[in-house]
C-alpha positions in Angstrom: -29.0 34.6 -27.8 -31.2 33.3 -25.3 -31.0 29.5 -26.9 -27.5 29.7 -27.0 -27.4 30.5 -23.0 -29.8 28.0 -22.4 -27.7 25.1 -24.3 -24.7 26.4 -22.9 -26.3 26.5 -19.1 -27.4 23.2 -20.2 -23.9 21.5 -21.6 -22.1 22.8 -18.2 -24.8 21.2 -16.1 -24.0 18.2 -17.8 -20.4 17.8 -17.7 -20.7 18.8 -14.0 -23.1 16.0 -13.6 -20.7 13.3 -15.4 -17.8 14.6 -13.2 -19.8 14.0 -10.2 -20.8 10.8 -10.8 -17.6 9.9 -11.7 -16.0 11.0 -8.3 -18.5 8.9 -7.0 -18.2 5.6 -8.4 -14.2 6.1 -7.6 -14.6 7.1 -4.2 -17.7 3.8 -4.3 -14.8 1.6 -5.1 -11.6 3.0 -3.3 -14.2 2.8 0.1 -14.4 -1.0 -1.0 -10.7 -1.8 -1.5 -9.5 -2.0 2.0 -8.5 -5.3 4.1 -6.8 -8.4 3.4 -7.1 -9.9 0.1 -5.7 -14.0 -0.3 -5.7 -15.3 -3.9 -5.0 -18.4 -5.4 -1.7 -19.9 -6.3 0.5 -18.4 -8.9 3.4 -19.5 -10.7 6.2 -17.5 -10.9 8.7 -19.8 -12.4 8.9 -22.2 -14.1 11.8 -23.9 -16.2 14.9 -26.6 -15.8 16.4 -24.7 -13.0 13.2 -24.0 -10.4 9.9 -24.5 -10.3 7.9 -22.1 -7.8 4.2 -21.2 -7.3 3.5 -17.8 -5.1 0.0 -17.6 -2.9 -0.3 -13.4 -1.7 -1.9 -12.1 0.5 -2.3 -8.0 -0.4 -3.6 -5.4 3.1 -4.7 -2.8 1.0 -4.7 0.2 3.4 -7.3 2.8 3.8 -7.8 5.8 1.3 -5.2 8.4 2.9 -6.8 11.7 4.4 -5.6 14.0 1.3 -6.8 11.4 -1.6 -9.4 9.8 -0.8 -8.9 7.6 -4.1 -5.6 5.7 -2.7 -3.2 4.5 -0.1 -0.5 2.3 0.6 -0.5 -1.8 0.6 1.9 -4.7 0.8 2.0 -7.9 -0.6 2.9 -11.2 2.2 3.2 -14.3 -0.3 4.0 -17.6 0.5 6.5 -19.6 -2.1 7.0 -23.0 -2.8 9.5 -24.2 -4.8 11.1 -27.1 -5.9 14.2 -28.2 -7.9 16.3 -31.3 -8.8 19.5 -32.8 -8.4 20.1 -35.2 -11.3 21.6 -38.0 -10.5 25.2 -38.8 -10.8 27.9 -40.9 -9.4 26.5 -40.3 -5.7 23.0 -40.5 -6.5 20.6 -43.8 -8.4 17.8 -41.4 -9.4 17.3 -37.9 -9.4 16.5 -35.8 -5.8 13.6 -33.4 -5.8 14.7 -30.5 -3.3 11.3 -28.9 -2.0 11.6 -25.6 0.1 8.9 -22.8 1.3 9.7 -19.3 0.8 8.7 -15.7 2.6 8.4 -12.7 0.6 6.9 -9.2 1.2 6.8 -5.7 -1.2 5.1 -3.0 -0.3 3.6 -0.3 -2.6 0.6 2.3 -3.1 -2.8 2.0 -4.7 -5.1 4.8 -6.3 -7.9 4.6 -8.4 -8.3 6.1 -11.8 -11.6 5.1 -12.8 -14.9 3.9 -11.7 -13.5 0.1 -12.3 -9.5 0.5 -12.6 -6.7 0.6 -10.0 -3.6 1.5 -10.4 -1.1 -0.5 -8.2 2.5 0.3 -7.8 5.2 -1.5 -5.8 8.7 -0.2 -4.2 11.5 -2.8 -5.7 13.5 -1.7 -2.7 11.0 -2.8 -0.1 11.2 -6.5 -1.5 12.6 -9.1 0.6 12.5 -12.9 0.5 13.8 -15.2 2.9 14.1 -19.4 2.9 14.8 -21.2 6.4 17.9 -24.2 5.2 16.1 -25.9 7.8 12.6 -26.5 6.3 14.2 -27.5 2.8 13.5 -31.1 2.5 14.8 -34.1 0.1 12.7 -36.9 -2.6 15.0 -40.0 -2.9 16.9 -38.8 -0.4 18.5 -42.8 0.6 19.3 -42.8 -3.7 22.9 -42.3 -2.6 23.1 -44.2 0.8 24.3 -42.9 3.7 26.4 -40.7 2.0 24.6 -39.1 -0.5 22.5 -38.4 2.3 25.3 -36.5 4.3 25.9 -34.6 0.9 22.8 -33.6 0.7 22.8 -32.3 4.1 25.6 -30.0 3.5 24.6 -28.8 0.7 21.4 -27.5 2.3 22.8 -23.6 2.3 24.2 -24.3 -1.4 20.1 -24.5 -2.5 18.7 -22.3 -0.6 21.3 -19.6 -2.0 20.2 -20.6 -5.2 16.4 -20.8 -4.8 16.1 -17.2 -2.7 18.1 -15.9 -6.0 15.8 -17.2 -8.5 12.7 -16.3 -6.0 14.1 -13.1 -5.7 14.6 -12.8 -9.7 10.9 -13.7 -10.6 9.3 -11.5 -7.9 11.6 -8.6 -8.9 10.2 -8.8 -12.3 6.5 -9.4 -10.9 6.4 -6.5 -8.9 8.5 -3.9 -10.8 6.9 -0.6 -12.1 2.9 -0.4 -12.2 0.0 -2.5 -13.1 -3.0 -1.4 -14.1 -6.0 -3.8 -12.8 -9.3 -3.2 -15.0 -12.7 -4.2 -14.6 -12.3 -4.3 -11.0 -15.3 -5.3 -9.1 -15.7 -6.5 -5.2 -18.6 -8.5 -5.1 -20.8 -8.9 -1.5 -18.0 -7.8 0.6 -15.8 -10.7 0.3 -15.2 -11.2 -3.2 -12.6 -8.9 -5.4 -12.1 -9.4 -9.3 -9.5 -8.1 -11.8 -8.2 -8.3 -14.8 -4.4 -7.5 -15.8 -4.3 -7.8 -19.7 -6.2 -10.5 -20.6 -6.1 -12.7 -17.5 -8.7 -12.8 -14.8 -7.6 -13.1 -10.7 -10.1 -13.5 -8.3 -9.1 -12.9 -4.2 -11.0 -13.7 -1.5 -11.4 -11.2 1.9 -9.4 -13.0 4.5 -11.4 -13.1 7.7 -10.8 -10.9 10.5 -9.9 -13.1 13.6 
């Protein structure tokens, strides 16, 4: 009877042990997450009607006072996309119509694990916006003087249509959860993730 109190004192001891430790390499990590994270460029789309790459930049907010495992974030990503204008009876050779984008989500984080974060995003908080003005034109003289007057007012006509695909890929991209794995920050200024089988690296983006 004694044994059995002994192993049984023993295998409670234990799993208290493994549930401490656990607690601690999440809280280790979710102490680690916060700050600005900038990652390499992303495409987004890519097919016959738009081509556009997405470079974010995630603030990942400190753990809040009542979980000490999460918080909130947003995502400010920079788009650039371009399309084409085939040509026709106005234009030689086909246009290429470039144009930057601004988008923003914002979302919550929490960790589940000593290496896995669950991220999830508010599709209602999504916004993307593209400034007619900065939209610029390839070949733009292929239709003279006036193809390039066309062009010109049809400036509103493609940024229309490129906001709505933006807005279409990034409503997919940040819809639901994602679960990052194997999530490591490395020195301070290095984080690493996987989402399925791909790999992302971000880099901290110094404070000014």
């Amino acid at each position: 009877m004694k044994l059995k109190s002994i192993l049984l004192t023993s295998l409670i001891a234990g799993a208290g042990l493994a549930l401490v430790t656990s607690c601690s390499e999440e809280s280790r990590l979710a102490k680690s997450l916060p700050g600005e994270w900038s990652g390499a460029p992303q495409t987004i789309t890519d097919n016959d009607a738009l081509t556009a790459s997405l470079i974010e930049t995630v603030t990942v907010g400190q753990p809040t006072p009542a979980d000490k495992t999460g918080g909130d974030l947003s995502v400010n990503g920079v788009v650039s996309a371009t399309t084409q204008l085939v040509a026709d009876s106005s234009f030689t050779e086909p246009v290429t119509v470039s144009v930057g984008a601004i988008a923003s989500v914002s979302g919550t984080w929490k960790v589940i694990d000593d290496d896995e974060v669950v991220v999830s995003f508010d599709p209602s908080t999504l916004s993307v916006s593209v400034d007619p003005e900065a939209l610029s034109f390839t070949n733009v003289m292929a239709g003279g003087e006036e193809g390039r007057a066309r062009l010109d007012g049809m400036r509103a006509g493609f940024c229309d249509m490129i906001k709505a695909s933006v807005t279409q890929a990034l409503s997919h991209r940040y819809s639901g959860s994602r679960t990052l794995d194997d999530v490591k920050v490395k020195k301070g200024s290095v984080l690493k993730f996987e989402i399925g089988k791909t790999d992302y690296v971000y880099h901290a983006v110094p404070e000014n």
